[in-house]
C-alpha positions as CSV (number, residue, x, y, z in Angstrom):
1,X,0.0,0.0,0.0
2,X,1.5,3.6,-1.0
3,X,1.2,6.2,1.8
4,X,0.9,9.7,0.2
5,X,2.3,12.0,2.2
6,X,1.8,15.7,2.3
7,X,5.2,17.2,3.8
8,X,6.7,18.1,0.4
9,X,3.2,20.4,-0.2
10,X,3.0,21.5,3.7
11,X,7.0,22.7,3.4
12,X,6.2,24.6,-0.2
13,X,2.9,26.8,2.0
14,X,5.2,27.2,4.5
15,X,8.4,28.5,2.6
16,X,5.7,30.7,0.8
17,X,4.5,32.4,3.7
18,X,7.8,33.5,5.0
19,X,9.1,34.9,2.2
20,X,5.6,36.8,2.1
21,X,6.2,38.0,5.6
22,X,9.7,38.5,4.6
23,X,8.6,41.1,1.7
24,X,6.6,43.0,4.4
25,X,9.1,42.9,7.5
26,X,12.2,43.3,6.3
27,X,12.7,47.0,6.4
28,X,13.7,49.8,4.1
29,X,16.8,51.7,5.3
30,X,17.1,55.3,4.2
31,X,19.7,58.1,4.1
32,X,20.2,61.9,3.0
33,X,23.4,63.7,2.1
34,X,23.9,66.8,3.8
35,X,22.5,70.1,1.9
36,X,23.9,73.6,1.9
37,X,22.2,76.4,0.5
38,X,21.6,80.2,1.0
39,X,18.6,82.2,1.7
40,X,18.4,85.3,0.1
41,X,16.1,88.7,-0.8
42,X,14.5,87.9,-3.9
43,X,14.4,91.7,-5.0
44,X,18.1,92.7,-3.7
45,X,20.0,89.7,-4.0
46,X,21.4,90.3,-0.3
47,X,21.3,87.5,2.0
48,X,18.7,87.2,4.9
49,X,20.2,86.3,7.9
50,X,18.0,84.5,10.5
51,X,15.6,82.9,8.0
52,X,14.6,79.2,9.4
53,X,15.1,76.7,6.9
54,X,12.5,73.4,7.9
55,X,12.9,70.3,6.0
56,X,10.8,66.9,6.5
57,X,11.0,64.0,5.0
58,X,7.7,62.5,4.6
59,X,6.8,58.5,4.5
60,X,3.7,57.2,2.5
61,X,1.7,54.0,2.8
62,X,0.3,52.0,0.0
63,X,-2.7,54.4,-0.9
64,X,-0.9,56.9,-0.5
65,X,-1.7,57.5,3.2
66,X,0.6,59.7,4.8
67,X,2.4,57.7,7.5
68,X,4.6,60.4,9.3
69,X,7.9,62.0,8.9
70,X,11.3,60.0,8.6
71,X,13.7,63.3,9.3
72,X,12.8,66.9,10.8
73,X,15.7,69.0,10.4
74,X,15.5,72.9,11.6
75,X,18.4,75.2,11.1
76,X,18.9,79.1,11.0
77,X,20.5,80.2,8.2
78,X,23.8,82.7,9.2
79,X,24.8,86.3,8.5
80,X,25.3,85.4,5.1
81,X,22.5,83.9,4.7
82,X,24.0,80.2,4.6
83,X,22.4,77.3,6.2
84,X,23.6,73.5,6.7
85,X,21.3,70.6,7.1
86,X,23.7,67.8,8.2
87,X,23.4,64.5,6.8
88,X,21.1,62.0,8.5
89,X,20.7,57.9,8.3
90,X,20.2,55.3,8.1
91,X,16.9,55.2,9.2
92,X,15.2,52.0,9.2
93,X,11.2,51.6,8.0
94,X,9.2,48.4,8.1
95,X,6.4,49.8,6.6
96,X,5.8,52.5,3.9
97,X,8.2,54.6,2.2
98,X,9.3,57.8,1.7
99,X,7.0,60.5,-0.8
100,X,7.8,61.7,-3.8
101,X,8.8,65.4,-4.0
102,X,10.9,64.3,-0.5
103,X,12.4,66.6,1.4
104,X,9.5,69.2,1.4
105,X,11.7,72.9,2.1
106,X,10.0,75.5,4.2
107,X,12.0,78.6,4.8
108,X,10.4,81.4,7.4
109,X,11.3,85.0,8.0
110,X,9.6,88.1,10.0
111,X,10.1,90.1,7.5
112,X,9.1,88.1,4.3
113,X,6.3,86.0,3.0
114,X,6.5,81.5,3.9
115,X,7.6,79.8,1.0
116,X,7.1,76.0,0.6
117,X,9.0,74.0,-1.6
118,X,8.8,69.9,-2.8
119,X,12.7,68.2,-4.1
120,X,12.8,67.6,-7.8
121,X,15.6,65.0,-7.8
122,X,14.3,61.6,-7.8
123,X,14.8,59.1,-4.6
124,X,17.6,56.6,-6.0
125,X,18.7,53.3,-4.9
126,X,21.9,51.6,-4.7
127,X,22.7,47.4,-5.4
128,X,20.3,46.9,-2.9
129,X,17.0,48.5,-3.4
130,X,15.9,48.8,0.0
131,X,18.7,50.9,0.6
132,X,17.9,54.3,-1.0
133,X,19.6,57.7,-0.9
134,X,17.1,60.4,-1.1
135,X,19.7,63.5,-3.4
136,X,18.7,66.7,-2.9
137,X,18.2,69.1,-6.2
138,X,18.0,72.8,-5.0
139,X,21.4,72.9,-3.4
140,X,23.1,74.4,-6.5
141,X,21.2,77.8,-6.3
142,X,20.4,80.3,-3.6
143,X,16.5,80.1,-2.1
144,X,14.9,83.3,-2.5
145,X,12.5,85.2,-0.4
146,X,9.7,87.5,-1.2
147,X,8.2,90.7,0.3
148,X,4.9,89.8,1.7
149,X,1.6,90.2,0.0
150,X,0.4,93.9,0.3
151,X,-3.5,92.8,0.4
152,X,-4.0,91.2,4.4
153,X,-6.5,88.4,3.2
154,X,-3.7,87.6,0.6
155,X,-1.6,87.4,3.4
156,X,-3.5,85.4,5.4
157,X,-4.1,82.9,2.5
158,X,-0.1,82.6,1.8
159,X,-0.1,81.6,5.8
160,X,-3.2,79.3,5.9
161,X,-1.8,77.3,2.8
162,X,1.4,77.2,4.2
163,X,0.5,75.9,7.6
164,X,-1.5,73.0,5.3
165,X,2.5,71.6,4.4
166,X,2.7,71.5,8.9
167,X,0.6,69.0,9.2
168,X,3.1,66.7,10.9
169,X,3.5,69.7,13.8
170,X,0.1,70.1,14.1
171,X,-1.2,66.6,14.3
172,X,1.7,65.9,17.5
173,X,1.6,62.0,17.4
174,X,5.0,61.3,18.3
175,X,5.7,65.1,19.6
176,X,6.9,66.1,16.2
177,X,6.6,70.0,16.7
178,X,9.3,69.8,19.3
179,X,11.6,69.6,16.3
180,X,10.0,72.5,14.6
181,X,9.6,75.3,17.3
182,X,11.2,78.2,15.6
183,X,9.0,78.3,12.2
184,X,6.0,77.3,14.9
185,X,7.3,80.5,16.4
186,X,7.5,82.7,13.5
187,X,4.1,81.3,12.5
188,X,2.2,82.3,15.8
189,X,3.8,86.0,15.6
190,X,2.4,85.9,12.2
191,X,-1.0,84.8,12.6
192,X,-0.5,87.6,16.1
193,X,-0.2,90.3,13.8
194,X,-2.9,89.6,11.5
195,X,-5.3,88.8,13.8
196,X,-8.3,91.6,14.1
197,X,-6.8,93.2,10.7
198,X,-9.9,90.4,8.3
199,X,-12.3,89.0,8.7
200,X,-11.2,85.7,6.6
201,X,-11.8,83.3,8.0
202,X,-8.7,81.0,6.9
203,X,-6.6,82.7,10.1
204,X,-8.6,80.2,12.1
205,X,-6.7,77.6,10.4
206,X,-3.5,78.4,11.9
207,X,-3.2,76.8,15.6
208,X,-2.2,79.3,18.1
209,X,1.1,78.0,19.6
210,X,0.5,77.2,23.4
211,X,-2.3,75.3,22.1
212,X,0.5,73.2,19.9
213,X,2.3,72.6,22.8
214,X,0.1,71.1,24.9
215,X,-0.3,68.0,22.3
216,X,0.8,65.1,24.3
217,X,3.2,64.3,27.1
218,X,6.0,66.5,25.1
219,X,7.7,68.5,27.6
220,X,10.3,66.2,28.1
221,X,11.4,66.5,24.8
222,X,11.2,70.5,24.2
């Protein structure tokens, strides 16, 4: 009598499944180069010292879900208007990957209007794919600022739709505005100065700043 046995098919299911868990475990590990640039007046050429540069890199689920940030880096750029971002990684992700458009720039000053900015140099990978250097385009040229709008509900629009690209600050799920508290800063002098000047509506958008801070157990961390 022949005995059929079902190992060889049981091992096959099995091998399957771990190399499916496999795909979905084994984690992406991603870097950035450093990034210098310069902040400068966009009608006079002259640098603006002071100007906070904010860059996040942003990490995307399947749908297209945003997931969270991978890197928050903050810096002030210097009397000659030059800022560093020093280089960051790896950083390991078992789920998701970093967006397109990756790091998003945000550059804040007093005296000028936000300015928002996606990378146009696409994320590359080396031998191994899951290890992928995110290049940084805009480094070649100086970022330039421009003189607020004249009109206050313009204003106030140019700050609403900025605020939009803070959404990782304002949402405080893993304390994230900690890393982000001079542009918060600049933002809430902003939105200060504009209040009782419209009657927009869209100022209501921006959070006032104590209330940002009182997003989870953070103060440990400012």
């Amino acid at each position: 009598m022949t005995v059929v046995t079902r190992k060889p098919l049981a091992i096959l299911v099995a091998v399957g499944v771990v190399a499916l868990v496999a795909n979905f475990v084994y984690p992406f590990v991603w870097y950035s180069p450093a990034i210098d640039g310069r902040v400068i007046d966009a009608t006079t050429g002259r640098p603006v010292p002071g100007a906070v540069v904010l860059m996040t890199w942003e990490k995307t689920g399947i749908q297209g879900t945003t997931l969270g940030v991978v890197a928050i880096e903050e810096v002030a750029a210097s009397e000659s208007g030059e800022f560093h971002i020093p280089a960051w990684g790896p950083r390991i992700s078992f789920h998701g990957t970093v967006k397109d458009g990756q790091p998003t720039t945000r550059v804040l000053h007093r005296d000028y209007a936000p300015l928002a900015f996606f990378n146009t140099s696409p994320i590359a990978s080396g031998h191994d794919p899951r290890f992928i250097r995110i290049p940084y385009h805009h480094d070649d040229k100086p970022i330039a600022l421009s003189a607020p709008a004249t009109a206050v509900d313009e204003e106030v629009a140019a700050l609403a739709a900025f605020v939009s690209t803070m959404w990782f600050a304002y949402a405080g799920k893993q304390c994230e505005w900690t890393h982000a508290q001079r542009s918060l800063a600049i933002i809430d002098d902003m939105r200060t100065s504009l209040q009782g000047t419209t009657d927009s509506g869209r100022l209501d958008e921006v959070m006032p700043l104590d209330l940002v801070r009182k997003q989870g157990n953070c103060e440990s961390q400012r």
